[in-house]
NUNUFI-520066 format. One line per 4 residues: for each residue x, y, z of N, C-alpha, C, O. Coordinates in Angstrom, 3 decimals. Each point is the difference from the previous one (the first is absolute). Example, Ala and Ser with C-alpha at 12.3 -4.5 7.8 and 13.67 -1.06 7.14 Angstrom:
<rs>
13.190/-5.690/7.800/-0.890/1.190/0.000/0.900/1.200/0.000/1.036/-0.019/0.665  -1.386/1.069/-1.385/0.820/1.190/0.060/-0.770/1.090/0.730/0.509/1.108/0.169
</rs>
This chain:
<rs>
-27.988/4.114/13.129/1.155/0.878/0.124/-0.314/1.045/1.077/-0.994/0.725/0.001  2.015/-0.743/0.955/-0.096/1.234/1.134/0.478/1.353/-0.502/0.584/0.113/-1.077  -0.867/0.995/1.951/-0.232/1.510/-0.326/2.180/0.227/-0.285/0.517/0.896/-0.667  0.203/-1.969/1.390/1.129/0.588/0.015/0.633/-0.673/-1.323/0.977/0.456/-0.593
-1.736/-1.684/0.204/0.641/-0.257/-1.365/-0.568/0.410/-1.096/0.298/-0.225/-1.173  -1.317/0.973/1.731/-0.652/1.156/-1.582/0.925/1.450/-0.131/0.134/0.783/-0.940  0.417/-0.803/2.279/0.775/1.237/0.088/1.522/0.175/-0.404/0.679/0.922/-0.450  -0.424/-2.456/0.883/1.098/-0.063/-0.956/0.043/-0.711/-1.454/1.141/-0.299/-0.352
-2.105/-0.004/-0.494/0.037/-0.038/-1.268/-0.201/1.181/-0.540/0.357/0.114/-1.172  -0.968/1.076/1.847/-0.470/1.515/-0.508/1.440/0.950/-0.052/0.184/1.055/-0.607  1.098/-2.113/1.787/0.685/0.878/-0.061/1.041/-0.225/-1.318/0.679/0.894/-0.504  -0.720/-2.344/0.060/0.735/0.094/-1.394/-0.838/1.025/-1.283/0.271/-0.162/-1.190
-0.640/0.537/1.361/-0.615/0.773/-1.256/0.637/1.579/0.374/-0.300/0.986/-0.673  0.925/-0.950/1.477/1.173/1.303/0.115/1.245/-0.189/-0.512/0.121/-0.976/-0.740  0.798/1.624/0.931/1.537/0.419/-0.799/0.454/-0.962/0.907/-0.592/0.094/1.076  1.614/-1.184/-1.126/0.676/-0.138/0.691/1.453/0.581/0.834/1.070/0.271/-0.545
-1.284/-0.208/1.516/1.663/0.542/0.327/1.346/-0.206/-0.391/0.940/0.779/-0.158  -1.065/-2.059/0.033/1.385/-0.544/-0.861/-0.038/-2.196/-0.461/-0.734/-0.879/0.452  1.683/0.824/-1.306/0.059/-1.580/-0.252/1.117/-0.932/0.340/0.949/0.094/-0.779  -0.830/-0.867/1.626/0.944/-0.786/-0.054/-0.143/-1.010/-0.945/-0.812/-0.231/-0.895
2.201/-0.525/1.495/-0.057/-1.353/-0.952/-1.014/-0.943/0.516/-0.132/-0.798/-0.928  -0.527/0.498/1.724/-0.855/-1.033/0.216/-1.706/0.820/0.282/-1.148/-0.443/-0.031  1.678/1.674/0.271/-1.432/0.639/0.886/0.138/1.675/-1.083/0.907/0.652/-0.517  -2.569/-0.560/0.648/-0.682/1.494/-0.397/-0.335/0.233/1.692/-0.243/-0.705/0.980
0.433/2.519/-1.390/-0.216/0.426/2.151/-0.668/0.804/-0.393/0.132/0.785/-0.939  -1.334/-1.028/2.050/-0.918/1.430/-0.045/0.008/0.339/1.542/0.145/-0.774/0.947  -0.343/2.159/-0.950/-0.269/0.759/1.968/-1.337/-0.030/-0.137/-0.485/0.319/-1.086  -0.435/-0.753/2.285/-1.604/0.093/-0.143/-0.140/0.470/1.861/0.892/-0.014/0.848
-2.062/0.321/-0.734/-0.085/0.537/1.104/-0.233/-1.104/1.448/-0.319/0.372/1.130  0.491/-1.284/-1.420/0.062/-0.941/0.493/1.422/-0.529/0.094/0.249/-0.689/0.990  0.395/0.833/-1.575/1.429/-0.545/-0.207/1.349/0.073/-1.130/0.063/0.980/-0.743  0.587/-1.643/0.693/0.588/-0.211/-1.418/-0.535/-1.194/-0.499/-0.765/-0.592/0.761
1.049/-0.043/-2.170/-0.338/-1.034/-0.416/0.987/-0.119/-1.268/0.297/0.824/-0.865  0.125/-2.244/1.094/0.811/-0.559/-0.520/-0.476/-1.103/-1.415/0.058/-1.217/0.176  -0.405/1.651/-1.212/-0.673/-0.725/-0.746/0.677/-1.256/-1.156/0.674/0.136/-1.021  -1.094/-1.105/1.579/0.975/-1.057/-0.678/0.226/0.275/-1.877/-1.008/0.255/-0.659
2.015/-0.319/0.148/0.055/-0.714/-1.398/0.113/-0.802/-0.624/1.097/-0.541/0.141  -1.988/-0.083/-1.167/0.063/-1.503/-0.560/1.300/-0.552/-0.169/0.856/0.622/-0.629  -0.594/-1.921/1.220/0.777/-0.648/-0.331/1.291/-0.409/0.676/1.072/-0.372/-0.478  -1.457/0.537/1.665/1.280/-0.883/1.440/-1.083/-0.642/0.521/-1.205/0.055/-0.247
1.944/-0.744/1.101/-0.970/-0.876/1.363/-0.107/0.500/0.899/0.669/1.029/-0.091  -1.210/-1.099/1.183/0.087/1.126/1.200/0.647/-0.165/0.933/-0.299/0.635/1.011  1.662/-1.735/-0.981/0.840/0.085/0.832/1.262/1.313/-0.548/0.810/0.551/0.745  -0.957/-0.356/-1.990/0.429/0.896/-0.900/-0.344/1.308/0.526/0.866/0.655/0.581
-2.270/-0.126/-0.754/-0.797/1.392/0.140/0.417/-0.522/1.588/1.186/0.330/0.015  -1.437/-0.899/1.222/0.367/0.057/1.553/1.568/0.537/0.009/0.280/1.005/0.653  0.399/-1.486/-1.159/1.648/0.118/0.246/0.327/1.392/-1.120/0.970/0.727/0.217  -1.506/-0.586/-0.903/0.395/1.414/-0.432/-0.675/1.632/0.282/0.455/1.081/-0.373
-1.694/-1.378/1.169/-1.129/1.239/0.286/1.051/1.313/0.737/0.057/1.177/-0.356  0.781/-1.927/1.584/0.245/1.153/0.725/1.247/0.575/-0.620/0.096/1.171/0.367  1.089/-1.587/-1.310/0.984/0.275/-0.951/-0.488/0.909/-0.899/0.506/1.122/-0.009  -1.205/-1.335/-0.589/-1.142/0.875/-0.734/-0.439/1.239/0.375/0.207/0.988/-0.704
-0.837/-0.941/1.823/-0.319/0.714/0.798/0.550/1.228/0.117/-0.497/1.095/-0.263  2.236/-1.546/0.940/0.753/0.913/0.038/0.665/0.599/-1.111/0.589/1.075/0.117  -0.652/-1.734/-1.231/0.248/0.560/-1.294/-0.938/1.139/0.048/0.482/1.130/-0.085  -1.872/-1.290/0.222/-0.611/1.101/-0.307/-0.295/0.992/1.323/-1.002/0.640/0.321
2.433/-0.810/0.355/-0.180/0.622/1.070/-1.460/0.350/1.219/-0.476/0.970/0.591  0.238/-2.360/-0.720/-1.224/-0.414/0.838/0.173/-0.702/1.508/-0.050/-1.207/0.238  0.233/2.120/0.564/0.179/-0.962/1.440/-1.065/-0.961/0.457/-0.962/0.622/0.453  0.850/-1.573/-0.428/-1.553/-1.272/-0.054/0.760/-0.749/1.397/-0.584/-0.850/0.672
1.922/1.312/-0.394/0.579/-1.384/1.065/-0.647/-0.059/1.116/0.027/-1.092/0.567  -0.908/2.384/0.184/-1.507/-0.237/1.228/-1.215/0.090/-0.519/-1.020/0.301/0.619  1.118/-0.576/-1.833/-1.577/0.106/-0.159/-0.317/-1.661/0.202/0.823/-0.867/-0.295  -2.052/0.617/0.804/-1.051/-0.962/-0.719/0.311/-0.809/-1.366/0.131/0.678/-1.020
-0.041/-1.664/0.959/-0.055/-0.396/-1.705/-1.182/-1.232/-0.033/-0.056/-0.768/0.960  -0.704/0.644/-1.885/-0.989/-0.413/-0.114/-0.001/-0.167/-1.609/0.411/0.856/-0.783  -0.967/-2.159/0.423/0.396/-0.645/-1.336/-1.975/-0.376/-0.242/-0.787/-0.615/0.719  0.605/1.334/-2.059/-1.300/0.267/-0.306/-0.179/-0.541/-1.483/0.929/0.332/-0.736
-2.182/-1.291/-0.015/-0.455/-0.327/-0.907/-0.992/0.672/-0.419/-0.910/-0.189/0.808  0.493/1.039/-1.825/-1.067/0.690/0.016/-0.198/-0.762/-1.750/0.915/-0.025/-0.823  -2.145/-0.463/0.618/0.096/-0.041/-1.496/1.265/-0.919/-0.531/0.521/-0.984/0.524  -0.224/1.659/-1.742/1.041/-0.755/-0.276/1.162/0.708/0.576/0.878/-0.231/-0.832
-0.352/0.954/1.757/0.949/1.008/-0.124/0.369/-0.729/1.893/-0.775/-0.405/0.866  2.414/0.546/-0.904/0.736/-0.510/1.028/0.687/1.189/0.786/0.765/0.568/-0.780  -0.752/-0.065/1.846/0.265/1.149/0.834/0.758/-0.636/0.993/-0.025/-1.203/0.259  0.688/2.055/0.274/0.702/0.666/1.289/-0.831/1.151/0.753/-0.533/0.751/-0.817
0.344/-0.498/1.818/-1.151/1.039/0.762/1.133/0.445/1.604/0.030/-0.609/1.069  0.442/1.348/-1.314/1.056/0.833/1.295/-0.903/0.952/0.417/-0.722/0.549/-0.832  0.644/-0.203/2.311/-0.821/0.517/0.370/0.304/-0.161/1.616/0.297/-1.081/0.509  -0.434/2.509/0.329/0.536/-0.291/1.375/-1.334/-0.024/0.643/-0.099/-0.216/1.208
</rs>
């Protein structure tokens, strides 16, 4: 495991910012992160991330998006 996926498993052990229907969001200093929830497929979590997003009033439409496996846990990683 690399230093940035120890950094983002350290960052779920904070409050989250808010929950959608498919995704938990955390702000980390590296980025936002979009954290999958059990039980869609990921053409599901792909087609709903940036809808979401703006629900939680999250602009992600220039960031970077980058799709991350850490462990058992399925991410989104926005980041400019």
């Amino acid at each position: 495991m690399n230093s940035t996926e120890e950094f983002l498993l350290d960052c779920f052990k904070e409050k989250p910012i808010g929950n959608t229907d498919h995704f938990t969001w955390f702000i980390t200093d590296i980025g936002v992160v979009a954290l999958f929830k059990e039980g869609e497929n990921d053409e599901i979590y792909n087609k709903n991330v940036e809808i979401e997003a703006n629900n939680m009033a999250l602009d992600i439409t220039k960031e970077e998006k980058e799709y991350l496996q850490i462990n058992d846990k399925r991410l989104f990683l926005f980041y400019s």
